[in-house]
C-alpha positions in Angstrom: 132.0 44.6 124.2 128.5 46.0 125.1 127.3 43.8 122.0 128.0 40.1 123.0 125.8 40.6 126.3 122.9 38.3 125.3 119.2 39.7 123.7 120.7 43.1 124.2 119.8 44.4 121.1 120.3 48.3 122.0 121.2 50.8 119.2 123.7 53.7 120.2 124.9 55.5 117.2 128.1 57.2 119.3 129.7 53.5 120.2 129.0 52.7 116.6 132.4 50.0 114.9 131.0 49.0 112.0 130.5 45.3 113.2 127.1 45.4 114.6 126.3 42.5 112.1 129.0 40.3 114.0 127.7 41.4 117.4 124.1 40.4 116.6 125.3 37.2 115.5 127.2 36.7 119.0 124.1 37.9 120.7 122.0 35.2 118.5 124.7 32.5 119.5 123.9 33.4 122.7 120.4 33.0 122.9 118.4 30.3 123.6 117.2 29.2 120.3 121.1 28.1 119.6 121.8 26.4 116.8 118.7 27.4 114.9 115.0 28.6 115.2 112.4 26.7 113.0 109.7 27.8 111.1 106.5 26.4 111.1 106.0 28.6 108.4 108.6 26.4 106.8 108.4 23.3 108.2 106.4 20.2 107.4 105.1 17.2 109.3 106.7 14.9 110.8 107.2 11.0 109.9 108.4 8.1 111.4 109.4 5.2 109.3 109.4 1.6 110.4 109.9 -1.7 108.5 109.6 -5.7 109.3 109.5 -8.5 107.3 105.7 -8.0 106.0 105.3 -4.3 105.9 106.1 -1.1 106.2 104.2 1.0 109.3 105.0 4.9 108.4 103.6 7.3 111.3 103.1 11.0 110.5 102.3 13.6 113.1 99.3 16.1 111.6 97.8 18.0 114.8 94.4 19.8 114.0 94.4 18.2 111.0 91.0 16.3 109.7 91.1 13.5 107.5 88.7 15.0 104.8 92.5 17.4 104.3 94.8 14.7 103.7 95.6 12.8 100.4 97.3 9.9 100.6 98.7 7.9 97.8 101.2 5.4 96.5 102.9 5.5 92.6 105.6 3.1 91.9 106.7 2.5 95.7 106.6 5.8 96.4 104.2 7.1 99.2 102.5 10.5 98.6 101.6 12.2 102.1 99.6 15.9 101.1 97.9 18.1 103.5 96.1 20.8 102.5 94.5 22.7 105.5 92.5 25.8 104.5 90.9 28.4 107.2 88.7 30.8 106.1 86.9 32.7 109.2 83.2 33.3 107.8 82.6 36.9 109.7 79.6 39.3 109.0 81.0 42.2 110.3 81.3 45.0 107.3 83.4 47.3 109.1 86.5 45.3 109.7 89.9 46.3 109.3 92.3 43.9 109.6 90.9 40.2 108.0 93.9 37.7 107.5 92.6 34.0 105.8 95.2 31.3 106.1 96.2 28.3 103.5 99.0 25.9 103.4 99.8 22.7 101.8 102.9 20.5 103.1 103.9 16.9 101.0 105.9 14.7 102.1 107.5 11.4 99.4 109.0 8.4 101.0 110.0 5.8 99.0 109.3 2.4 99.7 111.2 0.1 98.0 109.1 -3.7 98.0 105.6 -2.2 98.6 102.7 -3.8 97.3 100.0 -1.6 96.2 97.3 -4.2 97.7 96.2 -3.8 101.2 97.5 -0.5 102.5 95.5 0.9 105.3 95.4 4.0 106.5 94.2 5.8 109.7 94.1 8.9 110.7 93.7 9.5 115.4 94.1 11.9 117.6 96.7 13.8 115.5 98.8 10.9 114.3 98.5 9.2 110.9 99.5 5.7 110.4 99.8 4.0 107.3 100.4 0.1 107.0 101.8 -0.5 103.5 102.7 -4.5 103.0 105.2 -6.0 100.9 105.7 -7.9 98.0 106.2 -11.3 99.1 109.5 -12.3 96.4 110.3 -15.2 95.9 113.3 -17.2 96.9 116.1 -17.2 94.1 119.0 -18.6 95.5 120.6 -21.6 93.4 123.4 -23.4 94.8 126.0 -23.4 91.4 128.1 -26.8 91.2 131.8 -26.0 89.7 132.4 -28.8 87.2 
């Protein structure tokens, strides 16, 4: 029973029962990351999708992001969100040991059913893009059918 107390993560080969996977999971059910922890290592952005009668507003949250690393585009009503953010820390120091360079890339596809490829703005503020995508004014088909 010393295993479901929660983080205890101890290791005592003489109380050993073979189940130490099952009491880890009990101690992660336990913790306060319950149901899951997330990765930003695996995440990706955020987006918000709203529709009216004119347009589309989609809203995507990119902290620390600049414009000059996102690529925004739209193929046959389907909106194409890419960020590509690369650091590379320039140091002159020869005798390092440890140098770590980071690069990662996230997409993102929404499809948009009536958009019109004319128009769409996008803008990119404190952290938050927002793209305006209108739509393709159709017109009215309805036909009122007379039964003979």
């Amino acid at each position: 029973m010393a295993g479901l107390v929660p983080f205890n993560k101890r290791e005592n080969s003489l109380l050993s029962t073979g189940f130490e996977g099952f009491q880890n999971m009990l101690d992660d059910f336990f913790a306060d990351a319950w149901p899951f922890t997330r990765s930003l290592a695996d995440d990706t952005f955020k987006i918000d999708v709203q529709e009216n009668e004119k347009e589309y507003i989609v809203e995507a949250e990119l902290p620390g992001v600049k414009k000059e690393e996102v690529d925004v585009s739209l193929n046959e009503g389907r909106l194409n969100i890419t960020v590509s953010k690369k650091e590379n820390v320039d140091k002159k120091y020869k005798n390092y040991i440890h140098r770590e360079r980071r690069l990662s890339s996230m997409t993102r596809n929404i499809f948009l059913r009536d958009s019109d490829s004319e128009g769409i703005k996008a803008k990119l503020e404190e952290g938050l893009l927002t793209i305006t995508v209108p739509k393709v004014v159709k017109p009215d088909n309805f036909v009122k059918i007379t039964i003979e």
